[in-house]
C-alpha positions as CSV (number, residue, x, y, z in Angstrom):
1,X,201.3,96.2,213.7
2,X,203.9,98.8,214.0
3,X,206.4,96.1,215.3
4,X,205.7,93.8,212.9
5,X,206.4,96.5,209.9
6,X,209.7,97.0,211.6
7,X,210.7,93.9,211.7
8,X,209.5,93.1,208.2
9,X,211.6,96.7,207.4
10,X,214.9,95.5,208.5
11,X,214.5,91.9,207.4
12,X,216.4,92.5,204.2
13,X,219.7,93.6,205.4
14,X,219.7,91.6,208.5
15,X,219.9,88.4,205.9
16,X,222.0,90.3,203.5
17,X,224.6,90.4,206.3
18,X,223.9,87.1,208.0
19,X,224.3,85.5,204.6
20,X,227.6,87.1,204.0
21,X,228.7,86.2,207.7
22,X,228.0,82.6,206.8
23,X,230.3,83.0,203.6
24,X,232.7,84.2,206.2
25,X,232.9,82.1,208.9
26,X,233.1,78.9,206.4
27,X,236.6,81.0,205.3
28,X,237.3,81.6,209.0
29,X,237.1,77.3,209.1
30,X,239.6,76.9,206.2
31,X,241.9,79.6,207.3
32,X,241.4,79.7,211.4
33,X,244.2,82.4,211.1
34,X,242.1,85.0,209.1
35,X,239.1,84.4,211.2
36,X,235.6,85.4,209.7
37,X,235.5,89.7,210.9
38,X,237.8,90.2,208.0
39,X,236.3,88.3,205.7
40,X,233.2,89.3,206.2
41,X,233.8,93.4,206.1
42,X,235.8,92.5,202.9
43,X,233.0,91.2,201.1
44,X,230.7,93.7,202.8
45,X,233.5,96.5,201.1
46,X,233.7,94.5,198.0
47,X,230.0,94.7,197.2
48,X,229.5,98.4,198.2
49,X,232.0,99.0,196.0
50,X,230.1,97.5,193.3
51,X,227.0,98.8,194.3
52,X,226.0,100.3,198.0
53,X,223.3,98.2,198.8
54,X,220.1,101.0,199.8
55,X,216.4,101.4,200.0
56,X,215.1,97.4,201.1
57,X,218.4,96.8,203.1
58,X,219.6,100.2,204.6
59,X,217.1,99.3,207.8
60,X,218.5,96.1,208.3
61,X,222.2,96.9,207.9
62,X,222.2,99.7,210.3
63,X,220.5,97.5,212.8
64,X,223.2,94.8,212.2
65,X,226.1,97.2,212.8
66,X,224.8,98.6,216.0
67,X,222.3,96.6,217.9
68,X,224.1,93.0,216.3
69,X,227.2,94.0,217.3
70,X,226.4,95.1,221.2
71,X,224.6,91.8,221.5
72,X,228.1,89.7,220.1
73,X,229.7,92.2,222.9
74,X,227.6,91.2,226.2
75,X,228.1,87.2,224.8
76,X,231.7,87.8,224.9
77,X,231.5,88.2,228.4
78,X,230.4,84.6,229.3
79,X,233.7,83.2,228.3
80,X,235.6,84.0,231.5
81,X,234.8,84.0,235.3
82,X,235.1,86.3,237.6
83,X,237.6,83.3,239.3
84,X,239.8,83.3,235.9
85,X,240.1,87.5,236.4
86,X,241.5,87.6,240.2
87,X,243.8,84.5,239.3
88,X,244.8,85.3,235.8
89,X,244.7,89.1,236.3
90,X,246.7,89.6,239.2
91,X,249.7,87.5,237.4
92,X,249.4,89.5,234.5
93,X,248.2,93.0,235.1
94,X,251.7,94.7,235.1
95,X,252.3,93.6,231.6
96,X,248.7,94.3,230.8
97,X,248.6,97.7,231.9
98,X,251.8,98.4,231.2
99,X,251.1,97.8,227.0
100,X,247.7,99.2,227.7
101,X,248.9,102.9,228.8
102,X,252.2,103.2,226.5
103,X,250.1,102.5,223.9
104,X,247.4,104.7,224.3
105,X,249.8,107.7,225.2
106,X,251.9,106.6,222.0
107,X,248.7,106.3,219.8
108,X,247.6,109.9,220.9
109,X,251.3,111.6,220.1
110,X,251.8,109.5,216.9
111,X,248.5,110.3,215.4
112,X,249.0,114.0,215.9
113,X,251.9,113.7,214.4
114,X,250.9,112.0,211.6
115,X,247.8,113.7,211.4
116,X,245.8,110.8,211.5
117,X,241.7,111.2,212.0
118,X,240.7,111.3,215.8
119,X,238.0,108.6,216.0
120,X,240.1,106.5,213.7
121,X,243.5,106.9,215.9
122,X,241.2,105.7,218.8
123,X,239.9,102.7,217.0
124,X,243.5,101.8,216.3
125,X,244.4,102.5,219.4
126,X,242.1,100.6,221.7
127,X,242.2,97.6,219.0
128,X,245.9,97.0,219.6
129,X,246.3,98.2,223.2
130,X,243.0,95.9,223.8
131,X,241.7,92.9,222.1
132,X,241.8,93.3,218.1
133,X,237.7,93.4,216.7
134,X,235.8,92.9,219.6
135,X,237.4,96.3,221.0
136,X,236.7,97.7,218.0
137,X,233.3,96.4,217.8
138,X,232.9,97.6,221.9
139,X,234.2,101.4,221.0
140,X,232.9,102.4,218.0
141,X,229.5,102.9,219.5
142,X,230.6,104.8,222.1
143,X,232.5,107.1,219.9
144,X,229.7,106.8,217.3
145,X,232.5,106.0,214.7
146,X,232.0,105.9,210.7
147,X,231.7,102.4,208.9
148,X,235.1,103.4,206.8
149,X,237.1,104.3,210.0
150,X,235.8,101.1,211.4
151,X,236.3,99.3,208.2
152,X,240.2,100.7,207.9
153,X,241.0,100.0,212.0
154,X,239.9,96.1,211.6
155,X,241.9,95.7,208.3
156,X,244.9,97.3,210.3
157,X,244.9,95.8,213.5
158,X,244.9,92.1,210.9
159,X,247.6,92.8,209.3
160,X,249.6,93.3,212.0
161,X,247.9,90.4,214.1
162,X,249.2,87.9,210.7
163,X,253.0,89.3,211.1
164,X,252.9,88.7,215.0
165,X,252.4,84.8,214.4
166,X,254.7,84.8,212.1
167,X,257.6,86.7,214.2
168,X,256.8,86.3,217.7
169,X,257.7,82.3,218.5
170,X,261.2,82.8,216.7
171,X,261.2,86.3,218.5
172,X,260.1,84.4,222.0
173,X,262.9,81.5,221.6
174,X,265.4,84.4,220.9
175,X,264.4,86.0,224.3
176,X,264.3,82.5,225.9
177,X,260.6,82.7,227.0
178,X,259.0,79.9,228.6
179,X,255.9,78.0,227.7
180,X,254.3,80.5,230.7
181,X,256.3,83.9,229.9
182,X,255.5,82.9,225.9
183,X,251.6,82.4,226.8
184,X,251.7,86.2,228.6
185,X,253.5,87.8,225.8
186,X,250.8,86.2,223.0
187,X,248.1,86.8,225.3
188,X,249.3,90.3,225.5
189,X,251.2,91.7,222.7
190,X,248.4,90.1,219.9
191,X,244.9,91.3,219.5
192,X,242.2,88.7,218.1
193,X,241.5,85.6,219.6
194,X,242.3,83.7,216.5
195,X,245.7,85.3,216.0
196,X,246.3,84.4,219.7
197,X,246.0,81.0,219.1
198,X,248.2,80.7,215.8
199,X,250.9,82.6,217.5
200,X,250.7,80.9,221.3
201,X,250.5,77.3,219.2
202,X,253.6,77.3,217.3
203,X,255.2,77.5,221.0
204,X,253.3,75.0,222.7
205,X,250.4,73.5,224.3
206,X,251.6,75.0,227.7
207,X,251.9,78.3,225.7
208,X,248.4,78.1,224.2
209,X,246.6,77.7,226.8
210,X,247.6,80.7,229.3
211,X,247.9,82.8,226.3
212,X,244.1,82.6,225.8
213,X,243.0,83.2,229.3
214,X,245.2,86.4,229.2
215,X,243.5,87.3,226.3
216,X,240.0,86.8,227.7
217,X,240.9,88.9,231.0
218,X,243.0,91.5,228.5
219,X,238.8,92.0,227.1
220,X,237.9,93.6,230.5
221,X,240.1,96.5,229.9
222,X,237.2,97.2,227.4
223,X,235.4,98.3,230.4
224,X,236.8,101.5,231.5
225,X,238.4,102.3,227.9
226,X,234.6,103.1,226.6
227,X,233.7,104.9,230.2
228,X,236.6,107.3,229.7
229,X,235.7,107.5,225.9
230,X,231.9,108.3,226.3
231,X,233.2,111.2,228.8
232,X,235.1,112.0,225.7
233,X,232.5,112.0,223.1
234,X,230.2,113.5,226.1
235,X,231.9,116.5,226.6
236,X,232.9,117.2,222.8
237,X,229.2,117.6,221.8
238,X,228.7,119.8,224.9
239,X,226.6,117.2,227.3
240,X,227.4,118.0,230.9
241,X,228.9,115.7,232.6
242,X,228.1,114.8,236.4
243,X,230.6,112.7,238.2
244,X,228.6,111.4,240.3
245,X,227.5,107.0,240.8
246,X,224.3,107.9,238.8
247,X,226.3,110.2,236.6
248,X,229.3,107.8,235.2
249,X,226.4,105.3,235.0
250,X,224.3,107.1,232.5
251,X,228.1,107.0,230.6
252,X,228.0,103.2,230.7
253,X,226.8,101.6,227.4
254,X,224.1,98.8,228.1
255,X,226.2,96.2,226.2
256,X,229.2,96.7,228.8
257,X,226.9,95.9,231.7
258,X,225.2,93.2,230.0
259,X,229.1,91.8,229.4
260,X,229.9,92.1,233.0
261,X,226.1,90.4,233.8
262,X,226.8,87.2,231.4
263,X,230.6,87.4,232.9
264,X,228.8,87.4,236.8
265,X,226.7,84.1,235.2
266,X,229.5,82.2,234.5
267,X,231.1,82.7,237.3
268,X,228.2,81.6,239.5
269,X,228.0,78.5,237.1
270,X,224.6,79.2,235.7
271,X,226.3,78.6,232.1
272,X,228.3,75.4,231.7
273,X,231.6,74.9,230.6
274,X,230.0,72.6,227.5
275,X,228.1,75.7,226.9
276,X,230.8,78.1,226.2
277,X,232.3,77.1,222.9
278,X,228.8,77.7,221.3
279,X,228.0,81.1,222.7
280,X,231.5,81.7,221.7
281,X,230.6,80.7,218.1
282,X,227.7,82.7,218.0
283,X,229.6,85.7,219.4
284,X,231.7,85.7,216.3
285,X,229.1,84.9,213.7
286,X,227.1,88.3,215.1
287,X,230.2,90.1,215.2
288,X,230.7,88.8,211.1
289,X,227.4,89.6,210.7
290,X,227.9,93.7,212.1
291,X,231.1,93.5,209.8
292,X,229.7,92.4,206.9
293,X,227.2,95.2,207.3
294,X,229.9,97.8,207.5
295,X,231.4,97.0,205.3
296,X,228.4,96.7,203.0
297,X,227.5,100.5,204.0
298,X,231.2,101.8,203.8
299,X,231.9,104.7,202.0
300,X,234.8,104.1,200.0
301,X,235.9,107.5,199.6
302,X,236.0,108.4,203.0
303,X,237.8,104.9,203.5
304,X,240.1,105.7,200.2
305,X,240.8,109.1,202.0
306,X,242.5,107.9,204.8
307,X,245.7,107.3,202.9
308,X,248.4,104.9,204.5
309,X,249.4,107.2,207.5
310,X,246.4,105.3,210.1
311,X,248.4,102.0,208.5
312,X,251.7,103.2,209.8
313,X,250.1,104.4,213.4
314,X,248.9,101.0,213.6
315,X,252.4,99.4,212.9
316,X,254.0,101.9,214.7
317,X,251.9,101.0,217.6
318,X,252.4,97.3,217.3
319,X,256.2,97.7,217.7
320,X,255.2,99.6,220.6
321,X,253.0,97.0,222.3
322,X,255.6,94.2,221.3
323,X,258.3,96.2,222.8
324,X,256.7,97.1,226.0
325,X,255.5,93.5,226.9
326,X,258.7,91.9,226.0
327,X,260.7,94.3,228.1
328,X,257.9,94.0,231.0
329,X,258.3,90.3,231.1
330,X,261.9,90.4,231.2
331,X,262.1,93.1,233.7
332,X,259.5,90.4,236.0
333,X,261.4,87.3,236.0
């Protein structure tokens, strides 16, 4: 009976977001470029700041932008193969990790320096060093991060993501990348998936299709990202800390074993390959869904706070990303 009541309980914003998702993934169709995340957390922000949806639908929108969203997380692992990893990964792991540490040691020194909040410098950070909105969406449980920081990070990392297909195939053909070294530099110098695609396809087919395998592998750097930043958030509110197997386990959020389980499933080839384009689809429509709800239980001040110095870490740290993989590319030929 109990169940039942809290199901009925969170009913109202569960469809209050999955209705807006739906609003934004038919946007997402029409403009593949914007994707529906945006979309959604725009409406969501829109709404609130109309009138914050409360009472009926607070239950059901904080169950959307946590639980929702760890579930669109462990999906997201079932589009690569433990196969793709070793043969992708070892190719490109020095550009990989390469952008993934200047940019985190850049993101820590430019946000103190432009005094930019902590938990929304990280969100920047591991968006563009990472993978866009599903980092995002993998952190900022971890880090137990406020819906406007959220909010302002995914709206960032966008803007940057549109500018990078519109600069980067001129920028590649000025560098004289081919269709490979083109696919490694989109795969790893843009964020979202959908942005990955815009940019890599202007180059070419050739271009397109490593770029988004880099991209999938570039995910798994989630992993140890939100290890090192639940240590973080650990020792900040004074939880001891025990490195020990069982220790850093206790550290591990569910969802990013449940990602490496549904990655360990395709590999073993319990899901097809016809399978995948739906899981992927559902993937994004929960992760509209947990942005729609954010942005539905934003608070604009907060987010109107923030100013436009996290905006100019974020394009500060894109040139940083850019720079880094073009020159690790060039440096590897």
């Amino acid at each position: 009976m109990a169940q039942m009541h809290d199901v009925t309980a969170k009913l109202p914003g569960v469809l209050l977001a999955a209705a807006i998702a739906g609003v934004a993934t038919v946007i997402g169709g029409f403009v593949p470029l914007v994707g529906s995340a945006l979309p959604a957390i725009v409406i969501g922000v829109v709404i609130a700041l109309v009138r914050r949806p409360g009472g009926p639908f607070a239950a059901g929108l904080k169950f959307s932008s946590k639980m929702v969203l760890q579930i669109a997380v462990v999906l997201l692992g079932s589009q690569l193969s433990l196969a793709q990893v070793a043969t992708v990964g070892a190719e490109s792991f020095p550009v990989m990790i390469s952008t993934l540490i200047v940019c985190l040691l850049a993101a820590w020194a430019l946000s103190r320096l432009l005094r930019v909040e902590s938990d929304l410098a990280v969100l920047i950070g591991v968006g563009t060093a990472i993978c866009g909105a599903s980092a995002i969406a993998a952190v900022s449980p971890v880090i137990k991060a406020r819906n406007a920081s959220i909010a302002y990070a995914v709206s960032t990392i966008f803007l940057f993501n549109v500018l990078a297909v519109l600069l980067f195939p001129p920028l590649g053909r000025l560098l004289g990348f081919t269709q490979h070294e083109f696919g490694l530099f989109a795969g790893t110098a843009v964020n979202d998936t959908s942005s990955v695609v815009a940019t890599a396809g202007i180059y070419g087919t050739a271009a397109l299709g490593f770029a988004v395998v880099v991209k999938l592998v570039r995910t798994l750097m989630i992993i140890p990202i939100s290890v090192g930043l639940a240590i973080r958030t650990a020792r900040r509110e004074g939880t001891p800390v025990r490195f020990t197997p069982r220790g850093i386990a206790a550290l591990v959020p569910w969802f990013l074993i449940g990602f490496l389980i549904a990655s360990l499933v395709r590999s073993v080839g319990v899901i097809p390959d016809v399978a995948l384009a739906p899981i992927s689809a559902v993937a994004m429509f929960l992760i509209a869904m947990a942005m729609a709800a954010i942005g539905l239980s934003t608070d604009i001040a907060g987010f109107r706070s923030a100013g436009l110095r996290p905006l100019a870490l974020g394009g500060l740290l894109w040139v940083v990303v850019t720079a880094t993989a073009a020159a690790a590319i060039l440096l590897l030929r």
